[in-house]
N, C-alpha and C positions, 0 to 999 in steps of 0.2 A: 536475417534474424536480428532482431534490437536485442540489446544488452541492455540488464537492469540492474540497478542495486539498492539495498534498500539499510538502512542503519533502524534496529531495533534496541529494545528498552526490553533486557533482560532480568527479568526477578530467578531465581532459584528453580523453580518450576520449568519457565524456560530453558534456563540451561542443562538441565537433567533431560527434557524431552529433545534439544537436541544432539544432547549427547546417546540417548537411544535409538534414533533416526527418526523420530515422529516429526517432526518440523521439515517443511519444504522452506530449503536456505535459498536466497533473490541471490541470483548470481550478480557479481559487482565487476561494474569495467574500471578500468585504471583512472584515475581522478585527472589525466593529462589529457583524456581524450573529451571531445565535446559535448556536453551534456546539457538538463535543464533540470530544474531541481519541483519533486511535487509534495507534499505538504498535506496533510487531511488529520482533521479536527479529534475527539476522541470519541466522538459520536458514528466516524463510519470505521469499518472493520475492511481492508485491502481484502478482496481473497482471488484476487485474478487480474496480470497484465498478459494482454495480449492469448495466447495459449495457455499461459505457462500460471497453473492453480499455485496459492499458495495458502501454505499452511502453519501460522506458526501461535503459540501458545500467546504470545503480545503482540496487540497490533502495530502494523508499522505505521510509522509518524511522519517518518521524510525517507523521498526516496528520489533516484539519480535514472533518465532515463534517455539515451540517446536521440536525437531529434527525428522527429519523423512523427504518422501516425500509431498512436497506441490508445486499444480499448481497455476499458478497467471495469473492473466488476466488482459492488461494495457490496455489505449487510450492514443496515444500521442495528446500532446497538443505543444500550440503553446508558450512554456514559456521559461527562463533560456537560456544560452549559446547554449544548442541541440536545442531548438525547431525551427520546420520547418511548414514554414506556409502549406506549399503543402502537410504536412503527418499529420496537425493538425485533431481531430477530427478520422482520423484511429484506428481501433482495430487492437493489435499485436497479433497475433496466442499465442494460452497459453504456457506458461511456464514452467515447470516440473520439478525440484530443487531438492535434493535429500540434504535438510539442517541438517550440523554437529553440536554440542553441542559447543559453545565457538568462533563459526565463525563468523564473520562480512562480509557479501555480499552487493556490492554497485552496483544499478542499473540504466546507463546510456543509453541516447537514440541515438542510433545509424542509421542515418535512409542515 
């Protein structure tokens, strides 16, 4: 099982909804073990790596995930420079990464 973690951008609302359990928290591995760092625009919306759905009231920005293959699954939104009102709300077909150890991947929405 890959370990993830992810650093989110919490307003008020956020922290209230995880503080009542409505947010699924990205489990985080130790920052000493090997990782690759992924990156996505404000245009797509994370809501799944690998298995594991996630739910939280701000989307994540940057996120930490062990090397290996992992699938990701976005919704674009209607936010940032990319977003398009007409693809807001669409699921993008999943994603299948094949992340290196020490790499930085940045993910823009292309629509």
């Amino acid at each position: 099982m890959h370990v993830i973690s992810g650093t989110l951008q919490w307003g008020a609302a956020g922290l209230l909804a995880l503080l009542v359990g409505c947010a699924t928290q990205v489990q985080q591995p130790e920052t000493s073990t090997s990782h690759a760092r992924l990156t996505f625009s404000s245009a797509m919306h994370l809501i799944a790596v690998d298995d594991q759905a996630i739910s939280t009231p701000t989307p994540i920005a940057n996120l930490r995930v062990t090397p290996g293959q992992h699938t990701l699954r976005f919704v674009h939104v209607n936010a940032g420079p990319e977003g398009s009102v007409q693809h807001a709300g669409q699921h993008a077909a999943p994603f299948t990464l094949d992340v290196r150890e020490g790499i930085a991947y940045h993910f823009t929405a292309k629509t």
